[in-house]
C-alpha positions in Angstrom: 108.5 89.4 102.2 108.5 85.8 102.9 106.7 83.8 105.6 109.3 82.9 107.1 110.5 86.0 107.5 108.1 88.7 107.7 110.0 91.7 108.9 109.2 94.9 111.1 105.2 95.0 111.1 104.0 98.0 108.8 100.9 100.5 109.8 98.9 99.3 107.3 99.2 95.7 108.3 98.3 96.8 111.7 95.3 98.5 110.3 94.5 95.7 109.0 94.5 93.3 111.5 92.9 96.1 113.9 89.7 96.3 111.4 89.3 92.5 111.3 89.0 92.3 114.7 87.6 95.1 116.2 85.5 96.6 112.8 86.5 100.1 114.6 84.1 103.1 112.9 87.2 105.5 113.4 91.1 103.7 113.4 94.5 105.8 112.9 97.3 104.3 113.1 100.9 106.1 113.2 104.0 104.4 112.9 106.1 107.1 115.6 109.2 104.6 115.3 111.3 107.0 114.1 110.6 109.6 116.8 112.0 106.6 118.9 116.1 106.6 117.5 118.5 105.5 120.0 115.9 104.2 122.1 115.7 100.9 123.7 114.0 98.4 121.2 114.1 101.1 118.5 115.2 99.4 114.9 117.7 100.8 113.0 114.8 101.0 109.7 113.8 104.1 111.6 110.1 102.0 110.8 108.4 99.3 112.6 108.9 99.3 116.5 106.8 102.2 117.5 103.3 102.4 116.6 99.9 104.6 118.4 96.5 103.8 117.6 93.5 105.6 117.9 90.3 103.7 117.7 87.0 103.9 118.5 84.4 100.4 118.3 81.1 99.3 119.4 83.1 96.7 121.1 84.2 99.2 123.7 81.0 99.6 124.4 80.9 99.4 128.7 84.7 97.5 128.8 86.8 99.9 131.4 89.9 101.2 130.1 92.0 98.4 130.3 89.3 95.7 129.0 89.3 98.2 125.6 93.3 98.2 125.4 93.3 94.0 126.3 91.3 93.6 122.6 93.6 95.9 121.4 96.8 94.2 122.4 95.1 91.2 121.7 94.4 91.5 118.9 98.2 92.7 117.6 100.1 90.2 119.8 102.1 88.6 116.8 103.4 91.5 115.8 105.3 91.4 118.6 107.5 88.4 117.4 108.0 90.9 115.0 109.6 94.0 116.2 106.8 95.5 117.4 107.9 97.2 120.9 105.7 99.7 121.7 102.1 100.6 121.0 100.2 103.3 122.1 96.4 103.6 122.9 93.8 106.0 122.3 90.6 104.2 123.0 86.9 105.6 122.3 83.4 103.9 122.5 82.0 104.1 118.8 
């Protein structure tokens, strides 16, 4: 995998990036891409364009709903460039 060329973002480079950023006490992530076949923005890897993420961090602690998922997305925005199309959010205070 190049730089230049980095290809469909993986799980466990989201996990990565996710306990960076966040340092999350509980973090799943589950690529559900393939769940997502024939679907708009869907890759034909079958890998990649669909993630969720459950993740509970003390940074959560008294952000509303949307402030929690803002880190989130934040925080995995250049995966977009990437492929990634959809991400679902399960957030929890630590």
């Amino acid at each position: 995998m190049s730089a230049q060329t980095p290809g469909l973002p993986r799980a466990d480079e989201l996990e990565a990036r996710l306990q960076e950023r966040l340092a999350p006490t509980q973090l799943q992530v589950i690529d559900e891409s393939a769940d997502h076949a024939g679907h708009a923005g869907a890759g034909q890897e079958g890998y990649g364009t669909h993630f969720r993420v459950r993740i509970a961090s003390p940074r959560f602690t008294g952000l509303s709903r949307v402030a929690r998922h803002r880190l989130v997305y934040d925080a995995t925005q250049d995966f977009i460039a990437r492929g990634l199309h959809a991400l679902a959010i399960e957030t929890l205070e630590a």
